[in-house]
C-alpha positions in Angstrom: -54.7 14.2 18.8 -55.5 13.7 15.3 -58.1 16.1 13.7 -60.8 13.5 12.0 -59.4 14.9 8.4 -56.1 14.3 9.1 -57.2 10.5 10.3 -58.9 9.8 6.7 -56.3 11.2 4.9 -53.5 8.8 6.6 -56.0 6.1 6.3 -56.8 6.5 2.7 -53.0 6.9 1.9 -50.9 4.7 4.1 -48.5 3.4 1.6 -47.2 6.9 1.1 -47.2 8.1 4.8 -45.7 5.0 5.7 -42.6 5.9 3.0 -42.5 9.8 4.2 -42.1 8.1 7.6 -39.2 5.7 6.7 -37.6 8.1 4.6 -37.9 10.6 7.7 -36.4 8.1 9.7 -33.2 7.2 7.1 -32.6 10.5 6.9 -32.3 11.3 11.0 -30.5 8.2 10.9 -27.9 9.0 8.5 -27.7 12.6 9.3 -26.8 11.7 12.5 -24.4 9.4 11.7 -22.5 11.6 9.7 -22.2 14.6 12.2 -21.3 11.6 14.7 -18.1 10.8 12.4 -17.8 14.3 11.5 -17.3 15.6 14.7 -15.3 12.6 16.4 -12.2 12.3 13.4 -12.0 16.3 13.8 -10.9 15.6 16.9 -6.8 15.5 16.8 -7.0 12.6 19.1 -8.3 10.7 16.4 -6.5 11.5 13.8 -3.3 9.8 12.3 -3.4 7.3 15.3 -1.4 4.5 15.6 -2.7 1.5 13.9 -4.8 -1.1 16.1 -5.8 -4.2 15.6 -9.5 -3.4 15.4 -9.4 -0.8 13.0 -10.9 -1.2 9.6 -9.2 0.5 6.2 -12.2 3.0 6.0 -11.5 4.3 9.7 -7.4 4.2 8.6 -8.6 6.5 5.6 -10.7 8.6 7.9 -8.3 9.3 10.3 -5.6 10.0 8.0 -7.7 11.9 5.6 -6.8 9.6 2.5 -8.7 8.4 -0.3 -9.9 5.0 -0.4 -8.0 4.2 -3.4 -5.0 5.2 -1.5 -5.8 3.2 1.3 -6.4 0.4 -0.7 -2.9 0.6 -2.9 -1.0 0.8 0.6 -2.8 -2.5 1.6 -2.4 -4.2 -1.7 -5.9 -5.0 -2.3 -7.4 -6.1 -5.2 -11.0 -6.6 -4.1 -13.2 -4.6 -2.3 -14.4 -7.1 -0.2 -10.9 -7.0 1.3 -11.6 -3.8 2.4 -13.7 -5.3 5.4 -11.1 -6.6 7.4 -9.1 -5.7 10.2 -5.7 -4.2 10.7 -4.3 -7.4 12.5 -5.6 -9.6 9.5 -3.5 -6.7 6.9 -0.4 -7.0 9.1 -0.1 -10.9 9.3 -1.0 -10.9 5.1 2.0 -8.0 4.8 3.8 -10.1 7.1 5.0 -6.3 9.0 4.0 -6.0 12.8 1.4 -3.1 13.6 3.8 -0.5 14.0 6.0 -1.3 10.5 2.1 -0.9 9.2 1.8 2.3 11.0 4.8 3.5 9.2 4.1 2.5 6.0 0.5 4.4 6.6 2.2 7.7 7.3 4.9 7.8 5.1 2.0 6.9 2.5 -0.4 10.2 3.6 2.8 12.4 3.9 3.5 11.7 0.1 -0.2 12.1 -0.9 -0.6 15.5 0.9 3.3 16.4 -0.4 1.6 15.4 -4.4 -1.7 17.0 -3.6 0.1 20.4 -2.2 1.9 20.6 -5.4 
């Protein structure tokens, strides 16, 4: 229950209880969404897998620890809205089947880590 002060004062200031509340909830929200991903690509099952069709650039560069700039210079793109779509659409524009694209991923994070060791 709500003590009658406590009532008033929500009353008189809703606007600003109303943005503490949102913000609260952004903040589970994203919180949650980044232990989620943190915990799931530090799993080894998840990381440097084979290429599937589904997969977007930003879970390639997740689960082999790249860059998004290096992710994008592997794909070739030039926009960022190209980022969005799918590893089946980056094959058939590369004209390479999913495992040649799988390749090309690896050999592309072995040479980053190899220049980033140095």
């Amino acid at each position: 229950m709500l003590t009658p002060k406590l009532r008033t004062f929500i009353m008189q200031n809703k606007l600003t209880v109303g943005f503490c509340a949102a913000s609260f909830l952004a903040l589970i929200y994203f919180a949650g969404s980044f232990t989620a991903e943190l915990i799931y690509f530090n799993d080894p099952r998840h990381q440097n897998e084979a290429l599937k069709p589904w997969m977007t650039p930003r879970y390639v560069a997740l689960s082999y620890d790249l860059p998004r700039e290096t992710v994008r210079e592997i794909f070739g793109f030039t926009e960022a809205i190209e980022g969005l779509r799918r590893m089946r659409f980056v094959a058939e524009r590369l004209d390479v089947s999913l495992q040649d694209l799988t390749q090309i991923v690896r050999d592309a994070a072995q040479n980053y880590r190899e220049q980033t060791n140095d």
